[in-house]
C-alpha positions as CSV (number, residue, x, y, z in Angstrom):
1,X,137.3,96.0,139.1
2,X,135.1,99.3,138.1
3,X,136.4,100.9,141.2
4,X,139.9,99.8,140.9
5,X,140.0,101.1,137.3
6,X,139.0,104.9,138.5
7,X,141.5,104.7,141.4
8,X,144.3,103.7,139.5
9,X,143.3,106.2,136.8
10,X,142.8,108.9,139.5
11,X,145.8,108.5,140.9
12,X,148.3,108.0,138.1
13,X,146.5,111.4,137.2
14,X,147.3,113.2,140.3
15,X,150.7,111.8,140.5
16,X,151.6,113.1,137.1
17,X,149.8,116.5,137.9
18,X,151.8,116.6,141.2
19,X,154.9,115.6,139.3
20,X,154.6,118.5,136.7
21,X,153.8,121.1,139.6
22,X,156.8,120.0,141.2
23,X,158.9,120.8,138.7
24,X,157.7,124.2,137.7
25,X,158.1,125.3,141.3
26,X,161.7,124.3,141.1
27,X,162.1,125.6,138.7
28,X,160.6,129.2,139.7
29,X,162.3,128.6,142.6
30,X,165.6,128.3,140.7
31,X,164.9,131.5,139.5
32,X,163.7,133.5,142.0
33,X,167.1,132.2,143.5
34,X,169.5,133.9,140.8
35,X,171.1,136.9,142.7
36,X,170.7,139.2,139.7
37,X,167.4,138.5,139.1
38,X,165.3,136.4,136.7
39,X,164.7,137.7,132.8
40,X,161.8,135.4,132.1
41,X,161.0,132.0,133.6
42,X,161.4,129.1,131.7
43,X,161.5,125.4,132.2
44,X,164.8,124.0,132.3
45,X,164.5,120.8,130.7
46,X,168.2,120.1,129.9
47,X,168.8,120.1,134.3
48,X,169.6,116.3,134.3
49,X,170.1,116.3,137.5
50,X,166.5,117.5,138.8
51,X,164.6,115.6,136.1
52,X,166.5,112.2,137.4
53,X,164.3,112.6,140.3
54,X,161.1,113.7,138.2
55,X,160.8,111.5,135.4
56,X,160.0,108.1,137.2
57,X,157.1,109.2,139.2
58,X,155.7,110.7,135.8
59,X,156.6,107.5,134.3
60,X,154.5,105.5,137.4
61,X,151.9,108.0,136.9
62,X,151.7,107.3,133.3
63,X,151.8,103.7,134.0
64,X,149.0,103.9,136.5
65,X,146.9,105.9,134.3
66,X,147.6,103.1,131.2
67,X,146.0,100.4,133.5
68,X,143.3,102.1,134.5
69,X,142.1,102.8,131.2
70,X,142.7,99.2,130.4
71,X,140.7,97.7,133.5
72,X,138.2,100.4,132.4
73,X,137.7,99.4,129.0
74,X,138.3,95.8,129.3
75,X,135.7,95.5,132.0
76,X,132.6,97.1,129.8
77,X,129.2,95.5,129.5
78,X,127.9,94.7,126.3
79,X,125.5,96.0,125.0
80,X,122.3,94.9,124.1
Protein backbone atom coordinates (compact mmCIF):
# COMPACT_ATOMS: atom_id res chain seq x y z
CA UNK A 1 0.00 0.00 0.00
CA UNK A 2 3.26 2.40 0.58
CA UNK A 3 3.92 2.19 -3.08
CA UNK A 4 0.40 2.59 -4.25
CA UNK A 5 0.03 5.71 -2.08
CA UNK A 6 3.17 7.52 -3.88
CA UNK A 7 1.87 6.39 -7.31
CA UNK A 8 -1.46 7.63 -6.98
CA UNK A 9 -0.11 10.78 -5.35
CA UNK A 10 2.52 11.09 -8.20
CA UNK A 11 0.24 10.78 -10.74
CA UNK A 12 -2.76 12.86 -9.67
CA UNK A 13 0.25 15.38 -9.38
CA UNK A 14 1.38 15.08 -12.89
CA UNK A 15 -2.07 14.97 -14.24
CA UNK A 16 -3.00 18.25 -12.61
CA UNK A 17 0.47 19.72 -13.63
CA UNK A 18 -0.16 18.46 -17.27
CA UNK A 19 -3.71 19.76 -17.00
CA UNK A 20 -2.71 23.36 -16.00
CA UNK A 21 0.12 23.40 -18.81
CA UNK A 22 -2.39 22.46 -21.17
CA UNK A 23 -4.39 25.19 -20.68
CA UNK A 24 -1.89 27.93 -20.66
CA UNK A 25 -0.71 26.79 -24.00
CA UNK A 26 -4.11 27.17 -25.30
CA UNK A 27 -4.41 29.76 -24.21
CA UNK A 28 -1.09 31.37 -25.66
CA UNK A 29 -1.91 29.74 -28.52
CA UNK A 30 -5.24 31.60 -28.69
CA UNK A 31 -3.34 34.48 -28.66
CA UNK A 32 -0.65 34.15 -30.74
CA UNK A 33 -3.66 33.29 -33.08
CA UNK A 34 -5.40 36.84 -32.95
CA UNK A 35 -4.61 38.52 -36.42
CA UNK A 36 -3.88 41.91 -34.82
CA UNK A 37 -1.74 40.68 -32.36
CA UNK A 38 -1.85 39.99 -28.69
CA UNK A 39 -1.70 43.02 -25.88
CA UNK A 40 -0.77 40.95 -22.93
CA UNK A 41 -1.53 37.19 -22.31
CA UNK A 42 -3.93 36.29 -19.94
CA UNK A 43 -5.80 33.19 -18.91
CA UNK A 44 -9.25 33.10 -20.12
CA UNK A 45 -11.07 31.58 -17.49
CA UNK A 46 -14.67 32.53 -18.59
CA UNK A 47 -13.91 30.16 -22.16
CA UNK A 48 -16.55 27.54 -21.11
CA UNK A 49 -16.10 25.74 -23.80
CA UNK A 50 -12.17 24.89 -23.37
CA UNK A 51 -12.45 24.45 -19.61
CA UNK A 52 -15.37 21.71 -20.28
CA UNK A 53 -12.63 19.65 -21.48
CA UNK A 54 -10.04 20.82 -18.67
CA UNK A 55 -11.74 20.68 -15.48
CA UNK A 56 -12.35 16.81 -15.11
CA UNK A 57 -8.90 15.58 -15.53
CA UNK A 58 -7.93 18.39 -12.79
CA UNK A 59 -10.76 17.08 -10.92
CA UNK A 60 -9.27 13.19 -11.38
CA UNK A 61 -6.02 14.61 -10.61
CA UNK A 62 -7.27 16.14 -7.49
CA UNK A 63 -9.01 13.04 -6.69
CA UNK A 64 -5.93 10.91 -7.15
CA UNK A 65 -3.80 13.08 -5.22
CA UNK A 66 -6.66 13.03 -2.11
CA UNK A 67 -6.23 9.13 -2.01
CA UNK A 68 -2.87 8.99 -2.03
CA UNK A 69 -2.43 11.17 0.87
CA UNK A 70 -5.07 9.16 2.57
CA UNK A 71 -3.39 5.62 1.79
CA UNK A 72 -0.22 7.54 2.94
CA UNK A 73 -1.28 8.68 6.13
CA UNK A 74 -3.60 5.91 6.98
CA UNK A 75 -0.91 3.39 6.42
CA UNK A 76 1.77 4.95 9.07
CA UNK A 77 3.60 2.91 11.65
CA UNK A 78 3.32 3.81 15.07
CA UNK A 79 5.62 4.93 16.82
CA UNK A 80 7.33 3.72 19.58
Amino acid sequence: MRRAGWLLLGGGLFLCLATFAGWVWLNAFACGMIPTGCKGFRLRWEDSEALSLFIPPFVVGGILIATGLALRIGHRSPRR
